[in-house]
C-alpha positions in Angstrom: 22.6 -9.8 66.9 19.9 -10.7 63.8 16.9 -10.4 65.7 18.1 -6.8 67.4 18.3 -6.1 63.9 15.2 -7.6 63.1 13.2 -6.1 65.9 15.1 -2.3 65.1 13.6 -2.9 61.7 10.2 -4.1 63.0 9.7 -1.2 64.9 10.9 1.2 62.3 8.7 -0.4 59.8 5.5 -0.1 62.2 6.2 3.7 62.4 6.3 4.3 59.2 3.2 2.8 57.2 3.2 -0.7 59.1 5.5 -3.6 58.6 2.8 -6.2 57.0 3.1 -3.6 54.1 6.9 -4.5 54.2 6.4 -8.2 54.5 7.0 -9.3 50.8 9.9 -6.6 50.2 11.7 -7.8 52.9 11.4 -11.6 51.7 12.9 -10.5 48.1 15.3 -8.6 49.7 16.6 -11.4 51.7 16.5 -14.1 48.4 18.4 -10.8 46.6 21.3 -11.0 49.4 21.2 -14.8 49.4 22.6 -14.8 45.9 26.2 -16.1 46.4 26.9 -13.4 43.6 25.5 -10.8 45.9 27.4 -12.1 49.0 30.4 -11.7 47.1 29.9 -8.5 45.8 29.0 -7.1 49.4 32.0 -8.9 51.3 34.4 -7.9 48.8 37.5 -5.5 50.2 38.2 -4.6 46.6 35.4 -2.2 46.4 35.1 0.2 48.8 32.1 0.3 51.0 30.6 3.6 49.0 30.5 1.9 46.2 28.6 -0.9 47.5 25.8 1.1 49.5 25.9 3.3 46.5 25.1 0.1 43.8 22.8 -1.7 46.2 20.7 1.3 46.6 20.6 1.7 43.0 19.7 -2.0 42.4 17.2 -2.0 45.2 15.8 1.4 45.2 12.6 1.3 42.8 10.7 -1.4 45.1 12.0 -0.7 48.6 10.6 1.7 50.9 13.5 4.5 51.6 13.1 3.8 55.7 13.5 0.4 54.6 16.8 1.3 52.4 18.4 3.6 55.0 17.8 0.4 57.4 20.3 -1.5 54.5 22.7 1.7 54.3 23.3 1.9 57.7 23.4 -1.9 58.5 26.4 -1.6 56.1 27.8 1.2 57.4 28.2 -1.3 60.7 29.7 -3.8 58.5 26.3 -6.2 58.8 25.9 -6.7 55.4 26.7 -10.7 55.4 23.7 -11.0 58.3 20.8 -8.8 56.0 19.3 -12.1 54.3 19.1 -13.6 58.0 17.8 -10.0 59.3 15.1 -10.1 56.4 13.9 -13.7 57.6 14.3 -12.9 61.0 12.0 -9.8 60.6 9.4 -11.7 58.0 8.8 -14.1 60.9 8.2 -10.8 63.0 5.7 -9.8 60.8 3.8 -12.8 60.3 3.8 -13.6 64.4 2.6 -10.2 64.9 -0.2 -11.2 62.6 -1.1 -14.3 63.8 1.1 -16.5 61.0 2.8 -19.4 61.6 4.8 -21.2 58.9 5.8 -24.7 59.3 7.8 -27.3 57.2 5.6 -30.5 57.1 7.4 -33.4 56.0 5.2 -36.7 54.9 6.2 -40.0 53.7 4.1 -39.5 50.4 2.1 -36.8 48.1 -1.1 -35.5 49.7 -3.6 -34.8 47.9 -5.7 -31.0 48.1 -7.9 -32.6 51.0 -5.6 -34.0 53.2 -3.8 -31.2 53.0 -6.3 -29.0 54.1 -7.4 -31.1 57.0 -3.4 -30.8 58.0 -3.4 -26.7 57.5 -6.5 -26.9 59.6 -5.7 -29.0 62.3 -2.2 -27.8 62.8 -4.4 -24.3 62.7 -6.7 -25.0 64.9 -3.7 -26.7 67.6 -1.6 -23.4 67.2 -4.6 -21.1 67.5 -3.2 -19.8 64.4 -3.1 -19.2 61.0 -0.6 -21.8 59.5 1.4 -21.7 56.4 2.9 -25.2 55.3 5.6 -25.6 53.5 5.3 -30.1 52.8 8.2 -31.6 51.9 7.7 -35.6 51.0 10.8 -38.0 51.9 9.7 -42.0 52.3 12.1 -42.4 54.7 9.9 -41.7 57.5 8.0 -44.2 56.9 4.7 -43.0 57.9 3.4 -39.9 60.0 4.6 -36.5 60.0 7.2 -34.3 61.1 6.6 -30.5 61.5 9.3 -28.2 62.1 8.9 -24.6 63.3 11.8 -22.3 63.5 14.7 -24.5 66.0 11.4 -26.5 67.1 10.8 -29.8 65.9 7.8 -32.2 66.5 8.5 -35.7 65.4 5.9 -38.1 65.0 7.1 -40.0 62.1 6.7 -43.9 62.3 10.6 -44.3 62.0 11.0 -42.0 64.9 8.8 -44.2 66.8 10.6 -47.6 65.6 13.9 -46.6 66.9 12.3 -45.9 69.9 10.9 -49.3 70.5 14.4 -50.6 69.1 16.0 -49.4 72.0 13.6 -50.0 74.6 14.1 -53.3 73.2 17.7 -53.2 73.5 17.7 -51.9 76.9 14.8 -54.8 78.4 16.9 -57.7 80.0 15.5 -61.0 78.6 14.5 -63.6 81.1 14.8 -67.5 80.7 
């Protein structure tokens, strides 16, 4: 159901002025909706649903294109207003596919410095055929290696990764006398 949404609103956006113009509006609307205090408001039965389309447009109205805001209006009239930081994302990823963006989480066992982490961006780059976006996260307990994750899509070649994998090859090999 998110990425009907998210296509609708790609299309729309295309139409009217192009959705890369959209990009970074999109992205603060979906950190704005993320706000617990947000969430709340908009899922709350104590306020009718005018009243909530009404202050959200005012909140929102001043940086958001109005094809954009009517998208928000009428994804609340359909009671979708829990799913619009998802729909943001989902159409944000739209965006940057259609532009030849990829972002990816890169997780390292230590700090790289500038260098190495260009030579990751461009070899991750240049394996994608696209332009790539890394968001590196350091946690020692890999070990050693790297693990990118893309979206659901995970490739794992971390050092720990590959010890368990020789600890139960290990495990499975019958030991002779």
């Amino acid at each position: 159901m998110v990425r009907s949404y998210a296509d609708t609103l790609f299309e729309l956006a295309e139409r009217h002025g192009g959705a890369s113009g959209w990009r970074n509006v999109a992205a603060g609307v979906a950190t704005l909706a993320d706000d617990p205090a947000v969430q709340r408001f908009l899922g709350t039965p104590r306020i009718s649903a005018e009243e909530r389309k009404r202050t959200l447009a005012r909140a929102v109205r001043f940086f958001v294109p109005p094809m954009l805001l009517r998208f928000l209006m009428a994804a609340m009239d359909r009671r979708r207003q829990r799913l619009i930081p998802a729909i943001m994302r989902d159409f944000v990823s739209l965006v940057d596919r259609h532009e030849g963006i990829r972002r990816m989480e890169v997780t390292v066992a230590r700090d790289l410095d500038a260098a190495e982490t260009e030579i990751l961006e461009t070899g991750l780059s240049d394996a994608f055929g696209a332009e790539v976006l890394l968001d590196i996260r350091v946690r020692p307990r890999i070990v050693g290696g790297i693990v990118v994750r893309e979206g659901d899509t995970l490739y794992d070649g971390s050092i720990k990764r590959r010890l368990e994998a020789m600890r139960r090859a290990l495990m499975r090999a019958e030991l002779r006398d």
